[in-house]
C-alpha positions in Angstrom: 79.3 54.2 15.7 82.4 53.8 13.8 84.9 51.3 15.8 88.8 52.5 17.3 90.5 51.5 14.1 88.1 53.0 11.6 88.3 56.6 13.9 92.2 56.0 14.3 92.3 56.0 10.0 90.0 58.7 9.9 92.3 61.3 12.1 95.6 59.9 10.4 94.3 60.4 6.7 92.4 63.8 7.5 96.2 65.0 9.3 98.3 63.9 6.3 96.1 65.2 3.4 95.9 69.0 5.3 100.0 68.6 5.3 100.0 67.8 1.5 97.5 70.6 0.8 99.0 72.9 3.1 102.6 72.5 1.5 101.5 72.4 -2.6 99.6 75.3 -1.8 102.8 76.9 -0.6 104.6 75.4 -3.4 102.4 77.5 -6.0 102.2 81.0 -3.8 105.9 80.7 -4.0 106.5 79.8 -7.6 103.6 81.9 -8.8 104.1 85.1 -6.4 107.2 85.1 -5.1 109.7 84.1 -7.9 106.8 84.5 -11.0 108.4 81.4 -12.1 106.4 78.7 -12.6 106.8 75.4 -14.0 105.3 72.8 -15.9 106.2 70.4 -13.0 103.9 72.7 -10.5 100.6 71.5 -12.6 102.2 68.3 -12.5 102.4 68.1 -8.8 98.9 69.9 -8.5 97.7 66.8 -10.8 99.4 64.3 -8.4 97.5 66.2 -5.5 94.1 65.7 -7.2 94.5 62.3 -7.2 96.1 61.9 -3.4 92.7 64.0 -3.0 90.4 61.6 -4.7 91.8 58.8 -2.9 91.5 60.5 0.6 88.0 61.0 -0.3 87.2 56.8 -1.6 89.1 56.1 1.4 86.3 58.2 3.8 84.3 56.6 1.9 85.2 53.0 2.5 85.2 54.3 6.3 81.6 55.4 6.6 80.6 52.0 5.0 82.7 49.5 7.1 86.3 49.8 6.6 88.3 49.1 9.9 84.8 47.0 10.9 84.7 43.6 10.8 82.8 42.2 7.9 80.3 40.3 10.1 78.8 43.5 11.1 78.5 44.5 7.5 75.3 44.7 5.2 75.9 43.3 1.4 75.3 46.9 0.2 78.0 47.7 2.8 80.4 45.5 1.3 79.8 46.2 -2.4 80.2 50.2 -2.0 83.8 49.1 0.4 85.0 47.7 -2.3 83.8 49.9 -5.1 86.0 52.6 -3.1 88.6 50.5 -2.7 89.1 49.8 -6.2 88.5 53.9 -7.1 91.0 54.1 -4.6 93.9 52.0 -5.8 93.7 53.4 -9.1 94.3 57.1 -7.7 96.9 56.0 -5.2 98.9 54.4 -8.3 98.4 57.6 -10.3 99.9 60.1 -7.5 102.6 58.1 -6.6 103.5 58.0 -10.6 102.9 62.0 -11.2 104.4 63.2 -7.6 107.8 61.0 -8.7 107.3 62.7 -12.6 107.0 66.4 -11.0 110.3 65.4 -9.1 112.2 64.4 -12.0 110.9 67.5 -13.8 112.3 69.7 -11.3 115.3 68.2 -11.9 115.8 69.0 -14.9 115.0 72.5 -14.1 117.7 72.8 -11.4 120.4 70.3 -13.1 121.0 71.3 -16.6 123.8 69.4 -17.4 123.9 66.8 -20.5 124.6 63.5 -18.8 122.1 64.4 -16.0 119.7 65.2 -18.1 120.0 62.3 -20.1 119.5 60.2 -17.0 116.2 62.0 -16.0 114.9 61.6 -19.7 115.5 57.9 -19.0 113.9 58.1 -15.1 111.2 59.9 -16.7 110.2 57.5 -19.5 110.1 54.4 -16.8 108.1 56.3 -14.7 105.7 57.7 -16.9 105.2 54.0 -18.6 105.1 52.4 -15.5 102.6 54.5 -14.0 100.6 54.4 -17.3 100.6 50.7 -17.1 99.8 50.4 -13.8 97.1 52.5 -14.0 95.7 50.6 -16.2 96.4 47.0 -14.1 94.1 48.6 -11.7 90.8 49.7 -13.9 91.5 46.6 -15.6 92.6 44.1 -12.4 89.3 42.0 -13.3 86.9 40.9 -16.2 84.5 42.3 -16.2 85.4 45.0 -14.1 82.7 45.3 -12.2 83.5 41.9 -10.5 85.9 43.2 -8.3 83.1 44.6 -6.3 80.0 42.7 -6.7 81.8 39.2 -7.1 79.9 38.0 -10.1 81.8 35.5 -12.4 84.6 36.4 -13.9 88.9 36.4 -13.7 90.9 38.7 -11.8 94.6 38.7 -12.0 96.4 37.7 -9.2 96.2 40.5 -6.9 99.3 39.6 -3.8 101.5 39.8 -7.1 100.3 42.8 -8.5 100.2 44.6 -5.6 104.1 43.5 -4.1 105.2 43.9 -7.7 103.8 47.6 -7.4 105.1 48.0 -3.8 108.7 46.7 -5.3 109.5 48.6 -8.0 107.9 52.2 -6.1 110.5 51.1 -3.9 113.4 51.2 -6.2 112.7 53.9 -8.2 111.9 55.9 -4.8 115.7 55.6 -4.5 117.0 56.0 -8.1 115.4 59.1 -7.4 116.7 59.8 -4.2 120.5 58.9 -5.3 120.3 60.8 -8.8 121.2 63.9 -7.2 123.3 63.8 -4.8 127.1 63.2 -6.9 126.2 66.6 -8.6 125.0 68.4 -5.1 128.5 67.3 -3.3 130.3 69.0 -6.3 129.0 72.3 -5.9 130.7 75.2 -4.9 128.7 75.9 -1.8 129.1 76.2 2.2 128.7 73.6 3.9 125.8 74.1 5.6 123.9 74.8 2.3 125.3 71.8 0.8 124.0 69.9 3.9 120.4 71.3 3.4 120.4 70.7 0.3 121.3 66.8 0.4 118.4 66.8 3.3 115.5 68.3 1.0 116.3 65.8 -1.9 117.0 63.0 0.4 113.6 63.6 1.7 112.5 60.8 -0.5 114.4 58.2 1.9 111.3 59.3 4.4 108.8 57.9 1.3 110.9 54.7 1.0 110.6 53.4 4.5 107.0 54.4 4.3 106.8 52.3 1.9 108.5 49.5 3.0 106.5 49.5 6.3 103.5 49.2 4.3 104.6 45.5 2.3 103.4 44.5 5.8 100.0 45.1 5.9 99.8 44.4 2.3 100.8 40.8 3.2 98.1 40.9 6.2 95.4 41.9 3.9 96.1 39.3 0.8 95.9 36.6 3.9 93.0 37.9 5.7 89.8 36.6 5.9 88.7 39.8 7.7 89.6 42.3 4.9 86.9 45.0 5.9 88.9 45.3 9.1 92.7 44.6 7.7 92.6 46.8 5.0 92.6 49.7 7.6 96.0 49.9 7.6 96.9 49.8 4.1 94.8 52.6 3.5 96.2 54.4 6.2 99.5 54.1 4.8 98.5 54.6 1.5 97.3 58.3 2.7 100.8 59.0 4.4 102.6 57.8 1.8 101.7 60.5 -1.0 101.3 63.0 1.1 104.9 62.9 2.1 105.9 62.2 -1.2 104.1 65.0 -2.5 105.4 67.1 0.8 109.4 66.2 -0.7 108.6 67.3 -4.1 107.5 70.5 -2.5 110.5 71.5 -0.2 113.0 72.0 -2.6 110.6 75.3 -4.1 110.1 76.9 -1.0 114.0 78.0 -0.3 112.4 81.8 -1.4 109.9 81.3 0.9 112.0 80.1 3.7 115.3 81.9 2.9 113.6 84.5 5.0 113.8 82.9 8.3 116.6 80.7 7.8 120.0 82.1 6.9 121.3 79.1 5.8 119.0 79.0 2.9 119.7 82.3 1.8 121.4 83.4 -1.7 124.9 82.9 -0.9 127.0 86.5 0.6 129.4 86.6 -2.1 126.9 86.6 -4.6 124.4 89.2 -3.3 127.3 90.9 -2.5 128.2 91.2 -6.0 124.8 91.9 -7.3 123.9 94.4 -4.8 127.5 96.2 -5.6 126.6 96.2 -9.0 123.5 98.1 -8.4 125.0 100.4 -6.1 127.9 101.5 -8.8 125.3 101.7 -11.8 123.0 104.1 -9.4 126.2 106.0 -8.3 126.8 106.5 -12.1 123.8 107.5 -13.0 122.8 109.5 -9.9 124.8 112.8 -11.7 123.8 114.2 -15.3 126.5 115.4 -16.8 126.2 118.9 -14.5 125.9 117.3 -11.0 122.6 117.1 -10.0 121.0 114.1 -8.4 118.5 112.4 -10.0 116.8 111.0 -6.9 116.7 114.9 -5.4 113.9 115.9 -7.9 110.5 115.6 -6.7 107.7 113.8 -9.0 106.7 117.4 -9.8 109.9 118.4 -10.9 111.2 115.9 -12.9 111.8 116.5 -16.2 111.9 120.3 -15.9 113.3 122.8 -13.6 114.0 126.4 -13.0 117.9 126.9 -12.1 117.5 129.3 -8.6 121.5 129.9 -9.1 121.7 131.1 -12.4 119.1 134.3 -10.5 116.2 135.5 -10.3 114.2 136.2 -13.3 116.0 134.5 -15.8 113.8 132.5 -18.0 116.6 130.2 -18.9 115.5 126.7 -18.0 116.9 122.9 -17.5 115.7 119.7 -19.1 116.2 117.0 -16.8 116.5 113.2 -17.9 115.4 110.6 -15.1 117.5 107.8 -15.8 116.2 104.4 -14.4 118.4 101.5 -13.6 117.9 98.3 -13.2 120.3 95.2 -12.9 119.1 92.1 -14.4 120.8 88.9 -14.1 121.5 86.4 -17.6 117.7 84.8 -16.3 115.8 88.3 -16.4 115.5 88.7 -12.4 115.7 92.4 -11.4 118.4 93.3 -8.5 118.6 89.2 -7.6 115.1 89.6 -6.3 114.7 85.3 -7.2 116.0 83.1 -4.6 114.8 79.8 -5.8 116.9 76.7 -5.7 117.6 77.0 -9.5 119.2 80.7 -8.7 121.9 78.6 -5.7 123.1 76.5 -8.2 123.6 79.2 -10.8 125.5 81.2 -7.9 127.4 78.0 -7.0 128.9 78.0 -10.2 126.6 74.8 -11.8 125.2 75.4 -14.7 121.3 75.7 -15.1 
């Protein structure tokens, strides 16, 4: 039977992994249905979630054959397949974290379209990107031969408390590079208030990744000084779980304001603008709603349209009217019919930002 600590990781990794499935598979019903705009950062942040996936799934793993257990209770067998998931594990960890901070960056880019911003995310990306690459590759490659880090047969490892607080440092700082890029441009914006508020709260999200992150250098320092690792390493893989789920769970929010803008005002396209839009549509219907001799488009019946017998010029004269149906349709500069998109790229275009 599997001990408090190994059942307590269990519940924790199982909760957090529903939360990040849950909210990227809003993410794409929203950007796929709703809007019909999706992005090349959406199948960046679906890649990010197949490898939090894969790493929930080593980490199960590493539970079912001792991890939170103390390693005296453990077979050799035991042991080796631990640490084979353990290493799987890393290297999937490593590659979200990289690819959920890539898909942010992205999205960026999308919503910001301004030169000097942009420049700065070309630059944010190209460190992260490398980084992650690298890092990646530390992993797979962390000893030689590789297959030492699980069975223990001669070999060299690199020194594993510096990679992994080297890692742990520099997610750190570019969790708030990311976190501060944003927010100069978002207090500029010509926008209530509240909405500017929200706003600053979805991207600032990322603070929530930082301190996760921060919390776990801890047990990171436990486990690179435990002689119990089997049991110790409980918590960093607990950590690791909540940590790209809520990073993934940040990159998310900021797509859903279509999805949310329903229930909560606050999100919703600003007044002024769907004000204007929906005037606009009103006074091109109005315009076209007479054809040239008065009569009402929208009175003819699908049966009647396009021709009709004129009761008031009397009975029995053949003399007949051809009817145009004239439909109109308002389309922003983007393409959207009648404003019907309400993502966040449409609030800054309203705000007067450029995107």
């Amino acid at each position: 039977m599997a001990g408090q600590r190994a059942v307590q990781t269990a519940i924790i990794i199982s909760i957090f992994a529903a939360l990040g499935t849950f909210f990227v598979a809003l993410r794409l019903w929203t950007r796929l249905v709703i809007i019909r705009a999706p992005g090349w950062e959406d199948w960046v942040i679906v890649a990010s979630w197949l490898c939090a996936t894969a790493t929930v799934i080593t980490i199960g793993l590493q539970i079912k054959f001792g991890l939170g257990e103390h390693g005296a209770n453990l077979s050799q067998s035991d042991v080796h397949n631990l640490l084979l998931n353990i290493y799987i594990s890393i290297s999937t960890y490593c590659a979200s974290i990289g690819l959920t901070k890539t898909a942010i960056l992205m999205q960026y880019q999308r919503v910001f379209a301004t030169r000097k911003f942009q420049i700065w995310c070309w630059s944010f990306i190209t460190i992260i990107v490398g980084y992650t690459i690298a890092t990646v590759l530390a992993c797979i490659f962390v000893c030689t031969p590789i297959p030492r880090f699980w069975t223990g047969q001669p070999g060299y490892c690199i020194n594993e408390l510096a990679s992994w607080f080297a890692n742990a440092a520099i997610n750190i700082v570019t969790d708030l590079m990311i976190v501060i890029l944003p927010i100069p441009v978002i207090k500029n914006l010509n926008l209530p208030k509240k909405q500017k508020r929200l706003l600053m709260g979805v991207f600032a999200f990322g603070v929530v990744v930082c301190i996760i992150s921060i919390v776990r250098l801890h047990s990171l320092l436990v486990i690179t000084t435990s002689k119990d690792q089997s049991y110790d390493n409980a918590p960093v893989a607990t950590f690791s779980i909540v940590e790209v789920n809520v990073a993934i769970i940040g990159a998310c929010l900021p797509t859903l304001r279509p999805l949310l803008a329903k229930w909560i005002s606050g999100l919703s396209t600003t007044a002024g603008s769907r004000g204007s839009k929906n005037n606009q549509y009103a006074q091109a219907r109005k315009r076209s709603s007479v054809l040239g001799i008065g009569m009402p488009l929208n009175s003819l019946s699908s049966s009647q349209r396009g021709v009709q017998r004129l009761d008031d010029w009397g009975e029995g004269d053949d003399k007949i009217r051809v009817v145009t149906n004239i439909d109109v349709k308002v389309k922003d500069k983007d393409g959207t019919i009648d404003g019907r998109e309400d993502s966040t790229e449409s609030l800054f275009r309203n705000s007067g930002h450029t995107v």
